[in-house]
N, C-alpha and C positions, 0 to 999 in steps of 0.2 A: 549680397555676400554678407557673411556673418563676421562682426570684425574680431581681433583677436583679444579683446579686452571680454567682450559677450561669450565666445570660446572657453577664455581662462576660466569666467564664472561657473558654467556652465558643468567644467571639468572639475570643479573643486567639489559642486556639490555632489556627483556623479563618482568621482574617487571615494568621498567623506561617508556617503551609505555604505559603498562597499568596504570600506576599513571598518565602517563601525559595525555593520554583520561579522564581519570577521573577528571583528573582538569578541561580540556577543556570545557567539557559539563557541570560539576557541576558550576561552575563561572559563566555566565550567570544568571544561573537559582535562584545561591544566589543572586544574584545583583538584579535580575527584578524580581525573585517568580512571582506570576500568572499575572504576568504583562508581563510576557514572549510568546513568540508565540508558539503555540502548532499547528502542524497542522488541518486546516480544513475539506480539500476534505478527504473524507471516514477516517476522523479524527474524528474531533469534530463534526463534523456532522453526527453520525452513530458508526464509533467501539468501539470509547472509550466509546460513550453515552450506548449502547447495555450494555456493560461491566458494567456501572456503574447501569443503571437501575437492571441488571439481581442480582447483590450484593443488593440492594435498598431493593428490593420486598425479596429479599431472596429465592431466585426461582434458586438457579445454580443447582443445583442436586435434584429439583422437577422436578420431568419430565411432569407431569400430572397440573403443576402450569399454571397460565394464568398470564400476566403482562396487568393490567385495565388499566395502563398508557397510551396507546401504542395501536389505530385503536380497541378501544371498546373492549378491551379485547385479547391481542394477546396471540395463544397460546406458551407455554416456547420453543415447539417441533420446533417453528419457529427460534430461536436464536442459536449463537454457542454455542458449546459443555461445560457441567462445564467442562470438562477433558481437562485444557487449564490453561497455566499457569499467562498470563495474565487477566483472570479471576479473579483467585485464589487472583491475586495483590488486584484488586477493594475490593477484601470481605474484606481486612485486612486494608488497608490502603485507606486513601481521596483522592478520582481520581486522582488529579493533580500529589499526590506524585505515588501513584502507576504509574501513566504513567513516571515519569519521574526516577523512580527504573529500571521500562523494559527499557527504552531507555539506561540507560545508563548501565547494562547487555544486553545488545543485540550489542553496540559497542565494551564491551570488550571481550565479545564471537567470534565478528568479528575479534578483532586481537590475540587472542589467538592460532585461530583454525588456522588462515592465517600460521603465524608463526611458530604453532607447524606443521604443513603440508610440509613447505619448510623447516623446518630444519633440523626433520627427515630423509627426506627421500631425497633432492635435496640439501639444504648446512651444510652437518656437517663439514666445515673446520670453526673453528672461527673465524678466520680474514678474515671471509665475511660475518660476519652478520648483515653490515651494510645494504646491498641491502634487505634480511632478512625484516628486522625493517623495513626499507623504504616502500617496498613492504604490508605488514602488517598495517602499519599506514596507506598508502594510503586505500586499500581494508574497514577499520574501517571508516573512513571519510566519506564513502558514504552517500549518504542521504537516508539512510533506513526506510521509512515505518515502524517504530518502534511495532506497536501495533500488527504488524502480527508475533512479536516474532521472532526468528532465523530461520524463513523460508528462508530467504538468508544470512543473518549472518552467521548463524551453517552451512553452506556447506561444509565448509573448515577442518570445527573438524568433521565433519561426515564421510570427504573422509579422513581426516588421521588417521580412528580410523578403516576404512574399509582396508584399505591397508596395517594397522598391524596386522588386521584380516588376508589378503590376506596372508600375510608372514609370519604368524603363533606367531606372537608376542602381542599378544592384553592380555591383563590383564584382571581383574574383573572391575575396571577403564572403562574401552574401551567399555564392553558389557554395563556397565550403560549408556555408551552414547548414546547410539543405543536405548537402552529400553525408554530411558526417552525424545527423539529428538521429538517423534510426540505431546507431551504436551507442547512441546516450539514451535510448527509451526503450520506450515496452513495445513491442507492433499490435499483441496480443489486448494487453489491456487500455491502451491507448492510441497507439497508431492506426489502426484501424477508423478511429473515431474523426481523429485528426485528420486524414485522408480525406474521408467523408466529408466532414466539412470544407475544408478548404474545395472540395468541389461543388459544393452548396454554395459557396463564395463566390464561385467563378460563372456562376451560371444567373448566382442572384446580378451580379456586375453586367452582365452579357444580356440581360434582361432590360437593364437600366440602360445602357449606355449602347444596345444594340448592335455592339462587336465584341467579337470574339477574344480575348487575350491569348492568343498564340502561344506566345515565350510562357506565360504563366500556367498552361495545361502543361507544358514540356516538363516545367521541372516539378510540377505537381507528380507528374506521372514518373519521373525519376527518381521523388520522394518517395512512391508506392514501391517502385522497383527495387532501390537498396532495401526497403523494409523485408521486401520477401526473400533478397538475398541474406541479408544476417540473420532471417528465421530457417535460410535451405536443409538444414537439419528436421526441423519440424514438421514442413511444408512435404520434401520427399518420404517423409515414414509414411505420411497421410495418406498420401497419393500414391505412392509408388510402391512402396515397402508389403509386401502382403503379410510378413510376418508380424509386422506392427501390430500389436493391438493393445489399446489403450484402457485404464479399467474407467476412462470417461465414456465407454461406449455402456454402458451400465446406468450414468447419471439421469436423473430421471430430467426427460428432455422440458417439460412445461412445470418443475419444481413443484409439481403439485405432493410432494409426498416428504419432500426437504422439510426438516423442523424451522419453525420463523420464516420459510418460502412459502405458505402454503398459498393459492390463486384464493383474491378474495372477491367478497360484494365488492358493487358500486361505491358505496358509504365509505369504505374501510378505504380505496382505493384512492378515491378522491381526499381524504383527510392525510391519508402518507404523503398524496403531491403536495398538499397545501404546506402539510409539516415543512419538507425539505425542501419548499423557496424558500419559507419564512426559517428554518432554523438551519436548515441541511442536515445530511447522513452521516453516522460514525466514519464513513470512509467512501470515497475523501472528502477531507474536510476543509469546508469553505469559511465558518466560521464568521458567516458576512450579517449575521441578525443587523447589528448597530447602521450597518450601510443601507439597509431596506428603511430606514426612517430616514436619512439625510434624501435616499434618491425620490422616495413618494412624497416628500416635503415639495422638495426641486419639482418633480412631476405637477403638483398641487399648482406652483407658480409657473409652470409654462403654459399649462393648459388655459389657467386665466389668463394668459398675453395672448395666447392663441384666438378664446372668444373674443378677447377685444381687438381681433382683428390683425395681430401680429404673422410678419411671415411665419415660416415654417425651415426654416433652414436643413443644412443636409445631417448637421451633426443630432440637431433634433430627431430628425426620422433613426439615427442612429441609437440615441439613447433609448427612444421607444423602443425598437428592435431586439436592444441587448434584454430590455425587462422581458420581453414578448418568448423569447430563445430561450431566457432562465426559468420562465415559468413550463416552458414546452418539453425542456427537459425534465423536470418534474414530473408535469405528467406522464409522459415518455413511461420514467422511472417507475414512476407507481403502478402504472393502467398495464406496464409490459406481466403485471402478475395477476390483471385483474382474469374472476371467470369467462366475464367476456371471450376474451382472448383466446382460450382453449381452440374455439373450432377454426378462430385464424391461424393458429398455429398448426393445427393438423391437413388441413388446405395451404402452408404454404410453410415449410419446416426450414427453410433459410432462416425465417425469422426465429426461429429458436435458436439457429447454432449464431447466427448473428446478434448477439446481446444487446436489443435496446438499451438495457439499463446504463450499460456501459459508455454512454455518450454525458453522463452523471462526470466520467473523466474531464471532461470542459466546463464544466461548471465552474467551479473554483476561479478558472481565470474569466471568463465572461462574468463573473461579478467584482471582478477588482479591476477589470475592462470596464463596467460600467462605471465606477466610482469613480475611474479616470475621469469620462464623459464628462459623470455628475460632476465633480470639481469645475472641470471646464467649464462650464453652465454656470456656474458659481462665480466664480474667479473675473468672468468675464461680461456676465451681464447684471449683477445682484451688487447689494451695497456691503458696507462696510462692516456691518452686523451681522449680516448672515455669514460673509467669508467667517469671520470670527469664532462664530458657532458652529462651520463646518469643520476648523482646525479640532474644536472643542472636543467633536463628537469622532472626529478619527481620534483622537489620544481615547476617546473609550474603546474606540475598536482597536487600540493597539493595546490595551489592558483584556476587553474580550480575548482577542487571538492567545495572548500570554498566559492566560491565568486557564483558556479554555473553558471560555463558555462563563466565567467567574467561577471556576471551581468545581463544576459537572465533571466528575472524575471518571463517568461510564463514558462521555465524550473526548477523553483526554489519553487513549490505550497510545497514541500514537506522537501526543506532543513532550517531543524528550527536552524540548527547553523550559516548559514548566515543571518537569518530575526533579530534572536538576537542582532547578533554582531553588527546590523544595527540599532535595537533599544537602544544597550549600547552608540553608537557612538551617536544617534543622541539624546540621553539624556544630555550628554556632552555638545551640540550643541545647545541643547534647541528646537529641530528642530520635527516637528511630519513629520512621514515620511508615514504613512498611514494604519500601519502593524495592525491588530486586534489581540488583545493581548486573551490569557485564558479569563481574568475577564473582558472584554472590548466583549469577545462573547458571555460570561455566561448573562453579565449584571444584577448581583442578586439584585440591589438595584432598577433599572428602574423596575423592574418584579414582584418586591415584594409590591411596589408603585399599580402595576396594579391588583395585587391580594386582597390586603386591599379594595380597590375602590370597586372592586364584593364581596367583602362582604361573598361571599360560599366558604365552603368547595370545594375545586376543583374537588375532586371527584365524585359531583354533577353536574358537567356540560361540554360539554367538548367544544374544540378551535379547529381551521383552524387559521394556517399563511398565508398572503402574501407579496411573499419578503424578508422573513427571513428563515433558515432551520426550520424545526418544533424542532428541538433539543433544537435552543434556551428555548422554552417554554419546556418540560421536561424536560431539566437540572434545572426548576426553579417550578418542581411539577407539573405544569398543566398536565391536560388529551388530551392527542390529537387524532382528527381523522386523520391528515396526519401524515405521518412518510416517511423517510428514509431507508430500510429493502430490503435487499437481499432475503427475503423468506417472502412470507406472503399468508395469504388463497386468491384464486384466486376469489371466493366469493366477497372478501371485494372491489379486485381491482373495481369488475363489480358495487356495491354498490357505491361505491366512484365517480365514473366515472361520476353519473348521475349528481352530484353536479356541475361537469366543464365541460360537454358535450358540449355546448355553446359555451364556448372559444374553446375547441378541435374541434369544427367545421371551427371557424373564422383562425385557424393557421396550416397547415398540419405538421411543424416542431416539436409542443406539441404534437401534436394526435399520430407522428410515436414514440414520446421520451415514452409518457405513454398507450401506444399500443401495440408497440414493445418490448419494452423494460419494463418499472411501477416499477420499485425501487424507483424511486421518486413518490410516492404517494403524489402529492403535489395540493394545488390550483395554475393552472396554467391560464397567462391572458395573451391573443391574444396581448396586445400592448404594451407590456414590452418585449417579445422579438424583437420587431423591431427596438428595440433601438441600439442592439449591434450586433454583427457577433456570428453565432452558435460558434465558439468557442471559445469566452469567455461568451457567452452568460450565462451558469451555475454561476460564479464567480458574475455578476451583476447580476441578477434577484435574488438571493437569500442571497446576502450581497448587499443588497441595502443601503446605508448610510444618512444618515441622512441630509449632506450638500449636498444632490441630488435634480434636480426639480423632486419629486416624487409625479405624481396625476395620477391616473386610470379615464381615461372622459364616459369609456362605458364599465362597467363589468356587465358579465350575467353569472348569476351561479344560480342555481335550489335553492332557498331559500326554497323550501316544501320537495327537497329531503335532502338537510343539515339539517333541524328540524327534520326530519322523522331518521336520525342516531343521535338525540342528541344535534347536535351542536347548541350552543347559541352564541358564540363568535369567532369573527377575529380580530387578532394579525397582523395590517396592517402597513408595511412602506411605502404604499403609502395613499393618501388622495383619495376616491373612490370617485367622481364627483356625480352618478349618483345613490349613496346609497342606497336610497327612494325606487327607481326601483329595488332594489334586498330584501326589505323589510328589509333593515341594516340602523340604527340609529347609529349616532356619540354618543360616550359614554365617550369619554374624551381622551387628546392627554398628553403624557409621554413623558417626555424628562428629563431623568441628562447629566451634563458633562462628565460624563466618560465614558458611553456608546456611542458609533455609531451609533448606533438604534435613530429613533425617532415613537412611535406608536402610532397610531389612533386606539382604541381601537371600536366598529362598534357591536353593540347589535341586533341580530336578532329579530324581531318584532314575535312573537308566533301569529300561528294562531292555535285554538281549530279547 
């Protein structure tokens, strides 16, 4: 029995992470309010907006509802699940805060789960729960993709609620975690994975110990079950729905034609895996460089106790296992695009609609799972010196995680507690550092300027952007024909298509991105991607700023097939040269200070 003085300890330290994440993230956010940086890519450009539209209209649990907003009517069946607990935030509360309630439960979910994981079952002595804490704080620091909920956060409380399962100790506590995991996560981009696994767990267990876990397939299997229930939207258009059709039936299924997808050599293949143990992916990101040298250090000195004859303990087999898993998912990751792969895929086409890569989702915590281990290792068989240097070299991985890599800003599109810290500094400083803040990409006063000037209800007419996400103009009412949308009728893509045919002729790098691919349902123009390299090419062409030379000399877009869907107006960040020629009138140029944006607002000429 643990006595109550060991508890109290125990508790303090366990409260004191979670107060001091909570400080962390909330301080910022009081300082700057929506002045603050929210993320963009599949941020503000797409899940948060989805989220806030779906509460707008009031459509979370209409199934049969259409959002008019959104590609002339999209239907509800095309959006996530209501059964989704960031959702639920947007009905109740005003975007910004509901986004910034998830975020900041989804870090302290993250150190929770981390925490209660390793204490339980890897450090119940208390005078190590310093590694513990460490361990835990680093894992929460991550820069989590917040709005996908505890799909990587919750790993941690998932597998330590599974393995009091395993061991017959799980309370009523433990089964609500289970029951209630897949309305805080992705099933799609996560759960799926998570599933898998934990049945890789229960077989590698069932292997070793040559019984079966009963109890532990059940509520495995009832973990799979609510998943498919809060996706039942999804799941019946797929299967059941004949009208359904998705414009992913178009995506090209082995990426071989996706720009930055293309299937590579061996060479190429094998150097992506090596990349992404040793450094990992823009997303998600693990950020665990500094941890590969404390754990092959640790490695270095077990395998010497080992020749000289040392057991082999279980937690050993463990630590080796976790390096074995990180580096398997790697390969996994890379090899899932190597050529090889081609004729496995076409001999066996699950594994296309089944996304290896996507098991890259458990990375993140299987390496701050291992660092737990490596601690342990540390703490418990190593002297005085090395603990010391292992504190040492976590405070550099809590300065990596923070700073993002030390400052790799193409690695950083997603970490909002350094863009912050960097807009608190450089307020102090007086200094603009370039960051687009919430209300600086909402721009509700530039947009409301543009709204008074047309004079209609918006409802009545709808827009094309170019140069901006279309989200800008939805977050501020308009109706739009382009959107951002993981799902949408395949119909509309082909409709849409004929508007930007023209430029998709003049560029093969658009035509493969909305061909192959078409989530961006966007007005795309042959000579604004020549400006940048495909891969930052996204980040410019669609935050184009204001103190840009931005003029379009020769755009050619169907102006009879954009009247023929509606459209009356473009929401331009560049100046279109050759307007006349597209039957677009300049209709008045927008600019405030506060906004980035500067818009050339561009009236289509009606022809009866």
């Amino acid at each position: 029995m643990r006595s109550e003085g060991e508890s109290g300890i125990i508790s303090k330290w366990f409260f004191g992470g979670l107060l001091l994440l909570l400080v962390i993230y909330l301080i910022p956010r009081i300082i700057l309010g929506k002045d603050s940086f929210v993320v963009i890519n599949d941020g503000l450009d797409s899940e948060i907006l989805w989220r806030y539209l779906l509460a707008e209209h009031r459509a979370v649990f209409q199934a049969d509802a259409v959002i008019e907003q959104i590609m002339n009517g999209l239907p509800r069946a095309y959006l996530i699940s209501g059964f989704n607990f960031t959702v639920w935030l947007f009905m109740l509360f005003d975007p910004f805060f509901a986004y910034i309630i998830n975020q900041i439960v989804v870090h302290l979910v993250a150190f929770s789960g981390m925490f209660l994981l390793l204490h339980e079952h890897y450090f119940k002595d208390k005078k190590k729960i310093l590694p513990i804490f460490i361990c835990s704080l680093c894992f929460a620091f991550i820069p989590f993709q917040s709005i996908y909920g505890l799909s990587i956060a919750g790993q941690p409380l998932l597998l330590w609620v599974f393995l009091r399962i395993r061991k017959n100790r799980a309370r009523f506590f433990d089964y609500l975690i289970v029951c209630s995991f897949p309305f805080f996560s992705n099933f799609i981009l996560a759960g799926v994975y998570i599933v898998t696994a934990l049945f890789v767990f229960l077989f590698i267990d069932l292997f070793r110990t040559k019984r079966l876990n009963r109890k532990m397939l059940v509520w495995i299997l009832i973990l799979a079950a609510i998943y498919l229930i809060t996706e039942y939207n999804l799941i019946y258009n797929y299967i059941a729905n004949s009208d359904f059709q998705s414009h992913r039936a178009e995506r090209s299924v082995y990426h071989t034609e996706i720009p930055n997808r293309e299937c590579y050599g061996f060479d190429r293949a094998l150097f992506l895996a090596l990349r992404n143990f040793f450094v990992g992916g823009s997303y998600p990101q693990s950020l665990h460089t500094p941890i590969i040298v404390l754990v092959f250090i640790t490695a270095v000195i077990i395998l010497i106790r080992i020749y000289r004859g040392g057991m082999i303990p279980d937690l050993i087999w463990l630590f080796m296992g976790l390096i074995l898993i990180n580096f398997l998912i790697s390969l996994i990751w890379s090899f899932f695009y190597w050529e090889g792969m081609i004729p496995v895929k076409l001999k066996f086409p699950i594994l296309a609609a089944y996304n290896l890569q996507r098991f890259n989702w458990l990375f993140p915590f299987f390496w701050y799972f291992l660092l737990g281990i490596t601690l342990h290792l540390i703490f418990h068989n190593c002297g005085r010196i090395f603990r010391i240097t292992a504190i040492l070299m976590i405070c550099i991985q809590f300065l990596f995680i923070w700073t993002n890599a030390f400052g790799m800003r193409y690695m950083a599109k997603f970490n909002e507690l350094r863009f912050n810290s960097e807009l608190i500094l450089n307020r102090l400083l007086g200094k603009d550092n370039g960051i687009i803040t919430w209300n600086q990409f909402i721009s509700e006063d530039l947009f409301t300027q543009i709204r008074e000037h047309i004079g209609k209800n918006p409802g009545d007419y709808r827009v094309v952007s170019l140069g901006i996400h279309p989200s800008v103009s939805q977050f501020n009412g308009f109706y739009t024909l382009d959107s951002y949308q993981n799902n949408y009728p395949l119909a509309y893509k082909h409709q849409f298509r004929k508007i930007i045919s023209k430029e998709l002729e003049k560029n093969s790098y658009w035509q493969r991105v909305y061909d192959f691919w078409g989530n961006r349902c966007y007005l795309f123009a042959d000579e604004l991607k020549k400006r940048e390299s495909t891969t930052s090419a996204w980040k410019i062409y669609f935050e184009t700023r204001k103190d840009e030379e931005n003029i379009i000399r020769n755009l050619e877009i169907d102006a009879t097939a954009l009247q023929g869907m509606g459209g009356e107006y473009i929401f331009s960040a560049y100046q279109i040269d050759n307007a006349r020629d597209n039957r677009l009138v300049l209709d008045g140029v927008f600019d405030t200070e506060s906004s980035p944006w500067k818009i050339y607002l561009y009236k289509l000429m009606i022809i009866d």
